[in-house]
C-alpha positions in Angstrom: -5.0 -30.8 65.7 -2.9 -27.7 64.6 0.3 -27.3 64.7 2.1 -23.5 65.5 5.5 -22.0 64.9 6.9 -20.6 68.4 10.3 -19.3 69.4 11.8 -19.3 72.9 15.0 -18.6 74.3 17.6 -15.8 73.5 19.2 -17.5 70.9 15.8 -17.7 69.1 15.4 -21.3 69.1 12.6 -22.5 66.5 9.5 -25.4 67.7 6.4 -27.1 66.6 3.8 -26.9 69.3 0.2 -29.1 68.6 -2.5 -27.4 70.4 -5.6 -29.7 69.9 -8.5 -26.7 71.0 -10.8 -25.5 67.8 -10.1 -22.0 68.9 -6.7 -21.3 67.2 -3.6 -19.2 69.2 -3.1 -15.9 68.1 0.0 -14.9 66.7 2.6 -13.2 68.7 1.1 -14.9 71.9 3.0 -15.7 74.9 2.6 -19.4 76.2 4.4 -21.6 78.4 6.0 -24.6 76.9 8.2 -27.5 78.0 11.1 -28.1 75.8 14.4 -30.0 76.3 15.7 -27.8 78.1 13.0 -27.1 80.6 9.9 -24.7 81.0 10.2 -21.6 79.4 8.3 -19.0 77.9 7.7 -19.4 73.8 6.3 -17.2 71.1 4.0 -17.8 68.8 4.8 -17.0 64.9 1.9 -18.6 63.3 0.1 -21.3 62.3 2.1 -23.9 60.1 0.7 -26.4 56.9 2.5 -29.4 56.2 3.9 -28.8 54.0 5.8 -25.8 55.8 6.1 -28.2 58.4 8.4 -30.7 56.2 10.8 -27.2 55.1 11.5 -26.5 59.0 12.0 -29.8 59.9 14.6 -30.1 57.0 16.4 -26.6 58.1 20.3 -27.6 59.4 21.6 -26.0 62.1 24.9 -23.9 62.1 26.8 -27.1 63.0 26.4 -28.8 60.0 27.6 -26.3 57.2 31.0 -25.7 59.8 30.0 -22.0 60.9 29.7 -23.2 64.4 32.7 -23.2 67.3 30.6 -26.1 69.1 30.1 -29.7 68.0 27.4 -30.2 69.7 24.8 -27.8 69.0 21.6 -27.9 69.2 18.7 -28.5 66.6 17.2 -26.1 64.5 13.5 -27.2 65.2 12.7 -29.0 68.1 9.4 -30.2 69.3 7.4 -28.1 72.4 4.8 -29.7 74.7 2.0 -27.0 75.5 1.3 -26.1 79.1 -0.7 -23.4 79.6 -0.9 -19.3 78.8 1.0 -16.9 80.2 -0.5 -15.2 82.9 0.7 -11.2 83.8 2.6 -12.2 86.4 4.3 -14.8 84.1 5.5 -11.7 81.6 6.0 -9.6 84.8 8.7 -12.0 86.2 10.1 -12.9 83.0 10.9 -9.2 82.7 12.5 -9.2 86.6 14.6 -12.2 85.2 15.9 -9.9 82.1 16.6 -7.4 84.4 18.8 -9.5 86.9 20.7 -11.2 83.9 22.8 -8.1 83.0 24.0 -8.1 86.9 25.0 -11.8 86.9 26.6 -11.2 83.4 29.1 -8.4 84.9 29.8 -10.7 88.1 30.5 -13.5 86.0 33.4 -11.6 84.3 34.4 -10.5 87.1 34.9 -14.6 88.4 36.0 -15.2 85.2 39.6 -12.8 85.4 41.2 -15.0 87.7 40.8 -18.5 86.0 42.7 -16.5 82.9 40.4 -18.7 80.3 40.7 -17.5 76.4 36.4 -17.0 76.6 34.0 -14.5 75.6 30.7 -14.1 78.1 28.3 -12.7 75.5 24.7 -13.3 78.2 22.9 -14.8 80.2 19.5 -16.3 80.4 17.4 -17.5 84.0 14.5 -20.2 82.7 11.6 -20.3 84.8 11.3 -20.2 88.3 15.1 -20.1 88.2 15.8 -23.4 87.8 18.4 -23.3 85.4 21.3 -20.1 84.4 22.8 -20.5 81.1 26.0 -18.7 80.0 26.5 -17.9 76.7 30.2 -18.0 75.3 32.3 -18.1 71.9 36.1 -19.5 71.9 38.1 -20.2 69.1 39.2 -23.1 70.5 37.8 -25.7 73.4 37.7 -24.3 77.2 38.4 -26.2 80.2 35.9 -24.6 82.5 35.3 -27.1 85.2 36.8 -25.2 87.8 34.7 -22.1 86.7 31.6 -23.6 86.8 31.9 -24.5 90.3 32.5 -20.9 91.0 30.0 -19.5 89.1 27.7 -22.5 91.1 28.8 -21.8 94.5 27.6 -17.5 93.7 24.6 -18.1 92.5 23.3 -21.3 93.7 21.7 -23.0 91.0 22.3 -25.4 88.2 24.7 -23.6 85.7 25.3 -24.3 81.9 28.1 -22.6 79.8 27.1 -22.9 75.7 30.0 -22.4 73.4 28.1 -20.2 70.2 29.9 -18.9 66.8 30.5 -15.6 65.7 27.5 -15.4 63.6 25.2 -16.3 67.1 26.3 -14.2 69.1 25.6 -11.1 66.9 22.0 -13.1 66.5 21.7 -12.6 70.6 23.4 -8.8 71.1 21.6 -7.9 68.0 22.3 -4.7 66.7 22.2 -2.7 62.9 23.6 -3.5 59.6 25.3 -1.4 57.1 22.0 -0.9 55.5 20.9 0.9 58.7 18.3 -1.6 59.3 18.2 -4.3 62.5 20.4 -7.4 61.4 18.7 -9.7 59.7 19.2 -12.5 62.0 18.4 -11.1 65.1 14.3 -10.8 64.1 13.7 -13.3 61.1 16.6 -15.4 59.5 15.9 -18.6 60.7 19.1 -20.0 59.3 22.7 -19.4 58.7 23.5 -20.5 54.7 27.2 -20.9 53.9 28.4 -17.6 52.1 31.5 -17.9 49.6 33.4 -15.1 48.0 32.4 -15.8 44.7 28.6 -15.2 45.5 30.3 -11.5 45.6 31.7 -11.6 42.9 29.6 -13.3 40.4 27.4 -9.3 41.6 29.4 -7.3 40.6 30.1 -5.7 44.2 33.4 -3.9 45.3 35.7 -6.6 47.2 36.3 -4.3 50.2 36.3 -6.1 53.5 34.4 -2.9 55.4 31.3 -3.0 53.0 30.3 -6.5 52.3 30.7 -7.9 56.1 28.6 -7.6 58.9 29.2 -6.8 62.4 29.5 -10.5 63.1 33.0 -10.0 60.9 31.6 -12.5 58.6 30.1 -11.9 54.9 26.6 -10.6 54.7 23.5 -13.1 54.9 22.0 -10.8 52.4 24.6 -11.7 49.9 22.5 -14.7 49.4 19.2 -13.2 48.8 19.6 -12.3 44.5 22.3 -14.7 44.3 20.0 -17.4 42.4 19.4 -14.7 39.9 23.1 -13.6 39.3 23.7 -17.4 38.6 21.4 -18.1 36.4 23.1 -15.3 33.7 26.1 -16.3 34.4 25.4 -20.2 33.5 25.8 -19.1 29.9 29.2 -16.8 30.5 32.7 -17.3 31.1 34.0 -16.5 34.6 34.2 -12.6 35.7 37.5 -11.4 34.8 38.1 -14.1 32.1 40.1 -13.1 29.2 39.7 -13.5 25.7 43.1 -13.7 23.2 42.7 -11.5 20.2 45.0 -10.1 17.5 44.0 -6.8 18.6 45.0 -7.7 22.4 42.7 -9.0 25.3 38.9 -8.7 25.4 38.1 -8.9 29.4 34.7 -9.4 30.6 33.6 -7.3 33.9 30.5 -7.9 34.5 26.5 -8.7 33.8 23.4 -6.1 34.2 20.3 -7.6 35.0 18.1 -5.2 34.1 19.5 -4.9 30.6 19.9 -8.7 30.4 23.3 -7.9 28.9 27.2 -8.6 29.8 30.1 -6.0 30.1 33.3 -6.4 27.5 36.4 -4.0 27.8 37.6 -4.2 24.1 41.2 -2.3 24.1 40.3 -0.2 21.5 36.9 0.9 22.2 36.3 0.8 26.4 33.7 -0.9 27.8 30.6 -1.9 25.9 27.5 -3.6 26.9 27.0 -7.0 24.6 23.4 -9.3 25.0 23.8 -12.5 26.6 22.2 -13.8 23.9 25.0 -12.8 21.2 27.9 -13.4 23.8 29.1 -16.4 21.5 28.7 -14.7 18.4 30.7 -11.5 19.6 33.5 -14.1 21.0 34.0 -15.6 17.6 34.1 -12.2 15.7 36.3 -10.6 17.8 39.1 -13.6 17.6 38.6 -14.1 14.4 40.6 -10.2 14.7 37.4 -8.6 13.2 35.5 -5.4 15.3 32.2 -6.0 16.3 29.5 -3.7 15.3 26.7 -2.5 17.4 23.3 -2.2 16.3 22.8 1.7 15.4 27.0 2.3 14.4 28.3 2.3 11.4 31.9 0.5 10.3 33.7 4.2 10.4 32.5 4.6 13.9 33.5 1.3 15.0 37.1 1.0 13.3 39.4 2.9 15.8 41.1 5.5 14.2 44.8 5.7 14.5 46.8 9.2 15.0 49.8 7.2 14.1 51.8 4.0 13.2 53.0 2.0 16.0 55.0 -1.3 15.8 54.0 -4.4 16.3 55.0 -5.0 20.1 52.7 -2.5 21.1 49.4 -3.9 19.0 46.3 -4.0 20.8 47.1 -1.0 23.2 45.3 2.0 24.3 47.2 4.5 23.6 47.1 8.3 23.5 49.7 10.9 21.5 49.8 14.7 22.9 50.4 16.7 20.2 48.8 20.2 21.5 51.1 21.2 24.2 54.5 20.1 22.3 53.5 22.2 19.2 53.0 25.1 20.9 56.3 24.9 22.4 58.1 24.2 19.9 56.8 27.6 18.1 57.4 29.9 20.7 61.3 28.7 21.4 61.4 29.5 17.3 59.6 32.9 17.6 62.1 33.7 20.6 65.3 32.2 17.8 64.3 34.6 15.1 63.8 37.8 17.3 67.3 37.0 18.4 68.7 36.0 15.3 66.8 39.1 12.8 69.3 41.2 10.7 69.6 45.4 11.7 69.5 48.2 9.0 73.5 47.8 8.3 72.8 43.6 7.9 74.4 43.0 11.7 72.6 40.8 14.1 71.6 42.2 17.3 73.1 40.8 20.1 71.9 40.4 24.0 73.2 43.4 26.4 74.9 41.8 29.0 74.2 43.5 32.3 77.0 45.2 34.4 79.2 43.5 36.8 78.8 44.8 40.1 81.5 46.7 42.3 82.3 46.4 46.0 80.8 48.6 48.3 84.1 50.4 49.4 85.0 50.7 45.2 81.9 52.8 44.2 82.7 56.0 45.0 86.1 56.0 43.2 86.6 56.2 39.4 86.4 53.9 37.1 89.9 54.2 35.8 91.8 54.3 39.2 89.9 50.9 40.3 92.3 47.7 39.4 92.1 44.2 39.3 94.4 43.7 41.3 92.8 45.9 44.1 89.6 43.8 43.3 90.8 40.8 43.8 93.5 41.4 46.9 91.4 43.1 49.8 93.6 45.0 52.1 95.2 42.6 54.6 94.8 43.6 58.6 98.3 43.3 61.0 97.5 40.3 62.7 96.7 38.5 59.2 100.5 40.2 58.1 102.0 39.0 61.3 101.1 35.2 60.8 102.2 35.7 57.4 105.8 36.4 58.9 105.9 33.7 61.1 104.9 31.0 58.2 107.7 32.4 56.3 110.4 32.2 58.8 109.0 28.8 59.1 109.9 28.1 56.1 113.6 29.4 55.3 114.7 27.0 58.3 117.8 25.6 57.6 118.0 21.9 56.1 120.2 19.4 57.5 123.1 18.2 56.0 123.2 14.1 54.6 125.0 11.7 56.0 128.2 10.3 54.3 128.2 6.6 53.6 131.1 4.9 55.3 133.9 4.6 53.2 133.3 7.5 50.7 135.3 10.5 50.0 134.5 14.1 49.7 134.0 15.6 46.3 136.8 17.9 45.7 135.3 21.1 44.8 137.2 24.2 43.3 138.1 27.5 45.4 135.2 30.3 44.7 137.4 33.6 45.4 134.9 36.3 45.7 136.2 39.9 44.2 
């Protein structure tokens, strides 16, 4: 008795199907099969050994790593009782039922605006003979749609089933393409969802931007998982990415690993980035705080000591720094070229002194000569009659008379002597 791989259902569902014949199924047959969930039409992938047979019975289903919205998922793998083979007309009304789904799916949005429920219809899927809808949804939270199932009973008139999914499921149903331009992974042969962290990323060496390393699901990448086994395995021997190492000479980071070179990335502040064998990693740590440089194969001890334009003090040890000495020196001699042309002795031993330039005139003093123009007539511009007029009146303004003081009660009045005018 063999046993076959098959997959059914829009969510891809994996089974085991025995089919007892000598003749053996070819692969990417279409069969009918009986499954939990009724009969449907299944897939066939292949022929399975046991011992393939043990590793898809042990395969867990998004439930059980926590990257699914629903408790109560299904299983991975479930078993599948052989019926028959599908006939034309089977495919031909299998196809009909694809075709009707994507009507039902816009009429059950439509029933679903006035319930106001915080759900997502993603599809739909008719089993055979129409014996059985399913509704696909994803919530971040539980629904209470009692009331819509009734609804969505009483339009179509059959049994109904709503399925809560995750994020990562229902880009495995709409399908769609990656980043790398190629269909998603999971819609056509990743059989399961492994638990991605953010250190798998990092331990890679990849860029931690949001837009490159997730998917269209929002999540990170399944493929992050694929050469993660061989990142970990250099790393085993390392210190963390981005650990730091105390020196006299200031802090030794480490960036990265290359596989291909076998080989681990140091900045050293002195010397930049240079490339260091995995194998000598502990030997370059203990040189390097022991405040000694470490020499490459192929340098020599002039080339790796860093050479030093000047002193700096001890605060500032162990940085990278850079003195620009080009562009001040050049300054600095042409503002002294400019000081001795000014500055250079004449024939008679005087120093020549900068012209000054003319002051400029009014327009109305240009035409007269120099000698008759004043500074006074520079200075006050004639004045029009109405300007002289409200001069006059601020002056009479002023000469008003003041009034006299009062005397305090009781006091007498200075006697004052006679003036007699002549």
């Amino acid at each position: 008795m063999n046993k076959y791989l098959a997959i059914y259902g829009k969510p891809r569902y994996l089974g085991i199907l025995e089919y007892s014949t000598e003749e053996p199924i070819a692969k990417g047959e279409t069969v009918v099969a009986e499954s939990h969930r009724g009969e449907e039409l299944a897939v066939i992938a292949g022929i399975l050994t046991p011992e393939q047979e043990a590793e898809y019975r042990l395969l867990r289903n998004a439930a059980e790593h926590g990257d699914s919205a629903s408790k109560t998922a299904e299983p991975l793998v479930t078993d599948l009782t052989f019926i028959s083979f599908a006939s034309d007309e089977d495919i031909e009304t299998g196809d009909l039922y694809r075709e009707e789904e994507k009507g039902i799916l816009k009429s059950a949005i439509e029933l679903l605006k006035p319930h106001e429920l915080e759900m997502k219809l993603i599809d739909v899927e008719f089993l055979r003979h129409r014996r059985k809808l399913f509704f696909y949804f994803s919530s971040e939270q539980r629904v209470d749609f009692r009331a819509y199932v009734r609804d969505l009973a009483r339009e179509f008139k059959t049994r109904i089933e709503l399925r809560q999914i995750g994020v990562r499921d229902e880009a495995k149903i709409i399908k769609g393409i990656g980043p790398c331009g190629q269909p998603c992974c999971c819609s056509y042969w990743l059989n399961q969802f492994a638990p991605i962290c953010i250190k798998m990323v990092k331990e890679q060496n990849l860029a931690l931007n949001p837009a490159k390393i997730s998917g269209i699901c929002g999540r990170l990448m399944c493929c992050m998982c694929y050469e993660h086994n061989v990142y970990r395995e250099l790393w085993e021997k390392l210190p963390n990415p981005g650990t730091k190492i105390k020196t006299p000479n200031g802090n030794v980071v480490v960036s990265g690993v290359e596989i291909h070179t076998n080989s681990v990335r140091c900045y050293v502040p002195s010397r930049g980035e240079i490339k260091i064998p995995i194998e000598k990693f502990d030997e370059f740590k203990e040189t390097v705080v022991s405040g000694k440089d470490w020499i490459i194969a192929g340098e020599t001890e002039d080339v790796a000591q860093p050479r030093s334009s000047m002193k700096l003090p001890e605060s500032y040890a162990g940085t990278d720094t850079k003195v620009r000495r080009g562009k001040d020196d050049g300054r600095k001699e042409k503002r002294k070229e400019k000081e001795d042309k000014d500055q250079t002795p004449s024939v008679e031993g005087k120093t020549f002194k900068k012209k000054r330039r003319p002051r400029k005139l009014p327009a109305g003093l240009k035409d007269q000569p120099k000698e008759a123009v004043n500074k006074e007539s520079i200075k006050k511009p004639p004045v029009s009659p109405i300007k002289e007029k409200e001069g006059e009146k601020t002056e009479t303004v002023k000469q008003k008379p003041r009034r006299p003081r009062r005397r305090r009660s009781g006091a007498k009045k200075s006697e004052r002597p006679a003036v007699v005018e002549e």
